[in-house]
DSSP file (Angstrom, degrees, kcal/mol; ACC not computed):
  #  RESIDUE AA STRUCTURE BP1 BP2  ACC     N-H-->O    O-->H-N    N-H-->O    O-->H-N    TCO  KAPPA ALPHA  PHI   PSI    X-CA   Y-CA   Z-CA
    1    1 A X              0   0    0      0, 0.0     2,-0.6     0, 0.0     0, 0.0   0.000 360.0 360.0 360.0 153.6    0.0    0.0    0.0
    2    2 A X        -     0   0    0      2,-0.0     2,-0.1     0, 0.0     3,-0.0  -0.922 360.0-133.7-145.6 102.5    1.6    3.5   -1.1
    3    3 A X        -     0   0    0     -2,-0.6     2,-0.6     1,-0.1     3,-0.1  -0.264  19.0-118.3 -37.5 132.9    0.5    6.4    1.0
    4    4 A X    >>  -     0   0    0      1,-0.2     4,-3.6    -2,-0.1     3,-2.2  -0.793  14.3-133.9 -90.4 121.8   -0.6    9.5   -0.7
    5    5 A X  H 3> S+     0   0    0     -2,-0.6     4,-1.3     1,-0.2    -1,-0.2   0.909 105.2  52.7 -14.9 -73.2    1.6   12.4    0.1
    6    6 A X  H 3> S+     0   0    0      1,-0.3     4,-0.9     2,-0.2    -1,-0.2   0.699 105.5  51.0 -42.4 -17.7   -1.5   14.6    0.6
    7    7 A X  H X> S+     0   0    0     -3,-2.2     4,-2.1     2,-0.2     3,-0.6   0.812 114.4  49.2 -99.2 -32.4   -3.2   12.3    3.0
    8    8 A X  H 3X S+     0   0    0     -4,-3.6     4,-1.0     1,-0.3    -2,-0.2   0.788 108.2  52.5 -76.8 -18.6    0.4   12.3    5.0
    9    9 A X  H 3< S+     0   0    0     -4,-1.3    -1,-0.3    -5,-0.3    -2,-0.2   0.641 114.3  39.2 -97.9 -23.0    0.5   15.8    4.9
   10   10 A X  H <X S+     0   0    0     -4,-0.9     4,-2.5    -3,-0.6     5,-0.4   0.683 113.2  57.6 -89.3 -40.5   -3.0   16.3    6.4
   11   11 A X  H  X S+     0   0    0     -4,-2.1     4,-3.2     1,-0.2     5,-0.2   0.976 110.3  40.3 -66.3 -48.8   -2.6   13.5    8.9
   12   12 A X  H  < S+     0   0    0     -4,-1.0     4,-0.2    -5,-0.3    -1,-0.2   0.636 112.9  54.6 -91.6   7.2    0.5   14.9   10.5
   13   13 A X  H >> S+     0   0    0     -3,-0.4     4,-3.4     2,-0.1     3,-0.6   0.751 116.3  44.8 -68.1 -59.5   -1.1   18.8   10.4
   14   14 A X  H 3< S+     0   0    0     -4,-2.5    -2,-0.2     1,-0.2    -3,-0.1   0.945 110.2  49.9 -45.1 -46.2   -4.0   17.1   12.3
   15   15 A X  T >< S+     0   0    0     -4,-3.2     3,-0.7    -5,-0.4    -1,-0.2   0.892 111.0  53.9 -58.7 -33.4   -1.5   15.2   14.5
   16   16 A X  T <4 S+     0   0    0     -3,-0.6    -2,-0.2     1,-0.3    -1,-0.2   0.877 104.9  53.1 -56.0 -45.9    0.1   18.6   15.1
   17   17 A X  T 3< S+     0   0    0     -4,-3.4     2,-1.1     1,-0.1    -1,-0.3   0.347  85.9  98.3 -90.9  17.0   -2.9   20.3   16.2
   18   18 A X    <   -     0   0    0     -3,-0.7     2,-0.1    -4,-0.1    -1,-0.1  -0.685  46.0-174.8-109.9 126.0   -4.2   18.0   19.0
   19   19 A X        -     0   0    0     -2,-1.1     3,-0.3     1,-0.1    -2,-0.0  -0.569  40.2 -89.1-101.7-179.9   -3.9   18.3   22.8
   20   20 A X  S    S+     0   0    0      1,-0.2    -1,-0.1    -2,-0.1    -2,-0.0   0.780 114.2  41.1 -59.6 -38.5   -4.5   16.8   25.5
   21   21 A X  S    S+     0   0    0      2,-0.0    -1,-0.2    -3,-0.0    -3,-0.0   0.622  74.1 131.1 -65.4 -22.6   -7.8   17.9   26.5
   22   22 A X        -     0   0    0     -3,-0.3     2,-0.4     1,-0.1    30,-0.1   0.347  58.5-125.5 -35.2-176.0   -9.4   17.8   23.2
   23   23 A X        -     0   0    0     28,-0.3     2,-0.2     4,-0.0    -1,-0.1  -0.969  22.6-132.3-123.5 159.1  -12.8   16.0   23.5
   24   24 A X     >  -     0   0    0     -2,-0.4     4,-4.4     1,-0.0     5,-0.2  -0.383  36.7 -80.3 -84.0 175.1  -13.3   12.9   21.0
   25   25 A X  H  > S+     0   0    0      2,-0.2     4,-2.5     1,-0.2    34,-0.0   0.935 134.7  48.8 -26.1 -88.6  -16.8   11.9   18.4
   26   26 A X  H  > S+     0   0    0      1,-0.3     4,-0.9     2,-0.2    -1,-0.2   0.640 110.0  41.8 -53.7 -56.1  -18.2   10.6   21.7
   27   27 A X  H >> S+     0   0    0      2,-0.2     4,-1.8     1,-0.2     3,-1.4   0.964 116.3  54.0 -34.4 -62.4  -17.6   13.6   24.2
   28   28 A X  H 3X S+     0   0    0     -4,-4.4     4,-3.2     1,-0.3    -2,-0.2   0.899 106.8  48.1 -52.2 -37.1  -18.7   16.0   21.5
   29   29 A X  H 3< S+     0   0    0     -4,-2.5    -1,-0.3    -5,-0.2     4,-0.3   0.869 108.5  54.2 -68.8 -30.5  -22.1   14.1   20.8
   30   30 A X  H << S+     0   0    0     -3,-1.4    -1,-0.2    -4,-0.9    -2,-0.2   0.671 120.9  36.1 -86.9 -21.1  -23.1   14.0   24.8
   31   31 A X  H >X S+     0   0    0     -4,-1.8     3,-2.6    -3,-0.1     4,-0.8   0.657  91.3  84.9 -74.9 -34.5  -22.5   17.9   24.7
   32   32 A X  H 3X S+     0   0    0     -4,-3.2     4,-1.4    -5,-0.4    -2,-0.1   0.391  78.3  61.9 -75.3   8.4  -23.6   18.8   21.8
   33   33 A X  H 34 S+     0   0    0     -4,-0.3    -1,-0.3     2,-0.2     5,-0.2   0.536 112.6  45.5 -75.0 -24.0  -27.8   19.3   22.8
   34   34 A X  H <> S+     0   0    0     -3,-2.6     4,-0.6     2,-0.2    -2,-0.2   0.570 107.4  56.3-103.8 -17.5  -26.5   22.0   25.3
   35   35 A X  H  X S+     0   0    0     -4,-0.8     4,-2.6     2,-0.2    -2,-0.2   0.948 116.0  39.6 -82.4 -79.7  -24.1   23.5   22.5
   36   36 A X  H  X S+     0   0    0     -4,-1.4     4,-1.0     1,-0.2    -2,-0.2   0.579 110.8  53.0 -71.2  -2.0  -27.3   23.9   20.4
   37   37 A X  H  > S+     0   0    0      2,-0.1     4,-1.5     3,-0.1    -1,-0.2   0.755 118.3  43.6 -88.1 -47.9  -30.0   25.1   23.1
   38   38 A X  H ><>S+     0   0    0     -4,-0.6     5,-0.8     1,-0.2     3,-0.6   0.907 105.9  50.1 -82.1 -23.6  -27.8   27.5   23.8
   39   39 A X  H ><5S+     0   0    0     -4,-2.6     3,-2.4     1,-0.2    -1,-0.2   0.969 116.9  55.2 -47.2 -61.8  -26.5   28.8   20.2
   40   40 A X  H 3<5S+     0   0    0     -4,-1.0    -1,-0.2     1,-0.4    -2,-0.2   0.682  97.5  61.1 -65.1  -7.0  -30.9   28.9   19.8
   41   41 A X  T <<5S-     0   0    0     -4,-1.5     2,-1.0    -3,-0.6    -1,-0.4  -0.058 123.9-109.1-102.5  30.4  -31.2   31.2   22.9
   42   42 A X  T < 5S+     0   0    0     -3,-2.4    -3,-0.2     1,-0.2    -2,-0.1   0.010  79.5 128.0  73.8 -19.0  -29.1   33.8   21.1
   43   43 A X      < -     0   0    0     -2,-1.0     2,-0.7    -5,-0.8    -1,-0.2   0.119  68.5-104.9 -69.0-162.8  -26.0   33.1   23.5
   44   44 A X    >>  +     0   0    0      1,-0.2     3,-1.7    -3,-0.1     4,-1.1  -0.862  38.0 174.6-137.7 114.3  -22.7   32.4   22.7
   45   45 A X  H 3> S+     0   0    0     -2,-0.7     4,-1.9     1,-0.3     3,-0.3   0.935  77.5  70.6 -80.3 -38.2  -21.8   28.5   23.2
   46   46 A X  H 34 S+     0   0    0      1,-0.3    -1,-0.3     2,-0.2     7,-0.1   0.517  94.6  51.8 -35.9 -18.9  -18.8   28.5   22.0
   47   47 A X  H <4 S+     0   0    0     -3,-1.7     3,-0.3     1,-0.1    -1,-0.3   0.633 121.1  42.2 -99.4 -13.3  -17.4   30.8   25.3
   48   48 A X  H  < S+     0   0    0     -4,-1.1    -2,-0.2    -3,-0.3    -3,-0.1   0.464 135.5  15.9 -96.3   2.5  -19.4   27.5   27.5
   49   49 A X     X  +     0   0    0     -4,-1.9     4,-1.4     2,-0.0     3,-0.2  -0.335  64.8 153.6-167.5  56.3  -18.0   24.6   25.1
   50   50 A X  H  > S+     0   0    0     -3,-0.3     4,-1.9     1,-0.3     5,-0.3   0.865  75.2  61.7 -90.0 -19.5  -15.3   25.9   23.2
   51   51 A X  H  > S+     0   0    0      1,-0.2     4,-2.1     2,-0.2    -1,-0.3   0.998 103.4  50.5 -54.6 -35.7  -14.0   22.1   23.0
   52   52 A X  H  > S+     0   0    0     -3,-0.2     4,-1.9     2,-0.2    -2,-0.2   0.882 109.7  53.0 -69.9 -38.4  -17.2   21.3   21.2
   53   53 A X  H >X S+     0   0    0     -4,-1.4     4,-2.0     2,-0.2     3,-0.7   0.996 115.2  39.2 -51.6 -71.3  -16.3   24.3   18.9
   54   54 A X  H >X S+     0   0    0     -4,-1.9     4,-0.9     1,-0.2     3,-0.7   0.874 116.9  49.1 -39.5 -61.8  -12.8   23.0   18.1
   55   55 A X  H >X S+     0   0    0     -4,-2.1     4,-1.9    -5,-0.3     3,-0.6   0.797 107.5  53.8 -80.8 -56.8  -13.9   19.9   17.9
   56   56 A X  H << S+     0   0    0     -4,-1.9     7,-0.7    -3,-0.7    -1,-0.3   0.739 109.3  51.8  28.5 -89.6  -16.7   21.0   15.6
   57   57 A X  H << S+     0   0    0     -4,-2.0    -2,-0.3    -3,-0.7    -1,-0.2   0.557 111.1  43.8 -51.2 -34.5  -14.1   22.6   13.4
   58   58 A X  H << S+     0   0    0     -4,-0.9     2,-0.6    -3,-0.6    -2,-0.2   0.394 107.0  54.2-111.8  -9.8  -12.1   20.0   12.9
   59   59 A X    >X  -     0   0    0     -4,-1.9     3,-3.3    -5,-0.2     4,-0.7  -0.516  51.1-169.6-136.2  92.4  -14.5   16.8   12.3
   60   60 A X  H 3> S+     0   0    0     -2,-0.6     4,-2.3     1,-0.2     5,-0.2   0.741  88.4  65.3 -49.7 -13.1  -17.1   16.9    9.5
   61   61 A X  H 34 S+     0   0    0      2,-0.2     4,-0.5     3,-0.2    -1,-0.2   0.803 113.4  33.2 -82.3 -23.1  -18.8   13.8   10.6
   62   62 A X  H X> S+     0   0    0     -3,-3.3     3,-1.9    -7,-0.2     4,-1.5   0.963 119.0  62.3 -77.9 -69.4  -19.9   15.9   14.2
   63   63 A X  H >X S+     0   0    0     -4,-0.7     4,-1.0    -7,-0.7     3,-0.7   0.829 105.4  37.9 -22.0 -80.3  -20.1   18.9   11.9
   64   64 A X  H >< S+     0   0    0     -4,-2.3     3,-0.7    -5,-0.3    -1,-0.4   0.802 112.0  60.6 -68.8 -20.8  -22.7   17.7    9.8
   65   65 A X  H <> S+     0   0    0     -3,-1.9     4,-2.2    -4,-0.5    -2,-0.2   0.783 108.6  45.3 -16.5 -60.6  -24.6   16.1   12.8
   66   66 A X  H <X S+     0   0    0     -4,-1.5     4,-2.1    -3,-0.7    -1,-0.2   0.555 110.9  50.8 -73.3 -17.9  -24.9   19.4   14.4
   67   67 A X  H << S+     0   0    0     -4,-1.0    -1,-0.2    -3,-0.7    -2,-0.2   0.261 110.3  45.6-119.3   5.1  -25.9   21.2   11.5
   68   68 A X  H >> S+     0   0    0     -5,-0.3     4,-2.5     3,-0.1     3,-1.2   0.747 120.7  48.7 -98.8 -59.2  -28.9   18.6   10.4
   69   69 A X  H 3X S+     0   0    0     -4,-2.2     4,-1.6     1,-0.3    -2,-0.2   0.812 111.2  42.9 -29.2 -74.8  -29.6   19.0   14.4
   70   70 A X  H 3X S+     0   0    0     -4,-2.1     4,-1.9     1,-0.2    -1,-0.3   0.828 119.5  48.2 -47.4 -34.0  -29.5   23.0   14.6
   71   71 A X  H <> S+     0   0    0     -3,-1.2     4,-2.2     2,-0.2    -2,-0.2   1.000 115.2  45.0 -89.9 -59.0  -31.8   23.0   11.0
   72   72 A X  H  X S+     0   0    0     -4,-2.5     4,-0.7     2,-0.2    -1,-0.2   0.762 115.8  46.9 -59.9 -26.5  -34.4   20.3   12.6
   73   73 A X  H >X S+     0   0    0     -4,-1.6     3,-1.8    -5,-0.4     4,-0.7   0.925 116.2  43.8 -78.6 -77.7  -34.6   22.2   16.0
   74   74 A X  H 3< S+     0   0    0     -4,-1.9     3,-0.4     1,-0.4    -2,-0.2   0.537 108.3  57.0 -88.8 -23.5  -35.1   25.6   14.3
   75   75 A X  H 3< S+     0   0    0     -4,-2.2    -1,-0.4     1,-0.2    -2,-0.2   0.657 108.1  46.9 -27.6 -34.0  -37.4   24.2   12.0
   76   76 A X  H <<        0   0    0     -3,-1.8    -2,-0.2    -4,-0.7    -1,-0.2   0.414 360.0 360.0 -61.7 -39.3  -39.6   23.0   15.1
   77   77 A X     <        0   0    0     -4,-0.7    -3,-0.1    -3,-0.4    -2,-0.1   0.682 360.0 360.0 -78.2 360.0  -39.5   26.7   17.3
């Protein structure tokens, strides 16, 4: 198997950017109902969850999760 440059070059930015605290897929999903009540109450979740932000930022499979979530709650108010 023959690694693509590109895919090495993203894997070890990614590897670069991670700390200890970050939260994983799993953390993010068990927060991310409090993330979105509070985003819909006009505050700003991101200063009460800014791992979930990061987190957020960095993994479309949460990313798009949250953003079928936020569109099916504000459909609903």
């Amino acid at each position: 198997m023959v690694l693509n440059p590109k895919i090495l070059k993203k894997l070890f930015k990614a590897v670069a950017y991670t700390h200890d605290d970050e939260l994983g897929c799993g953390d993010c999903c068990d927060e991310i109902e409090e993330f979105i009540e509070l985003k819909l109450a006009g505050k700003s979740p991101e200063d009460a969850y800014p791992l979930v932000r990061e987190h957020l930022d960095k993994c479309g499979d949460c990313r798009e999760e949250y953003e079928a979530l936020l569109t099916a709650l504000k459909a609903t108010a």
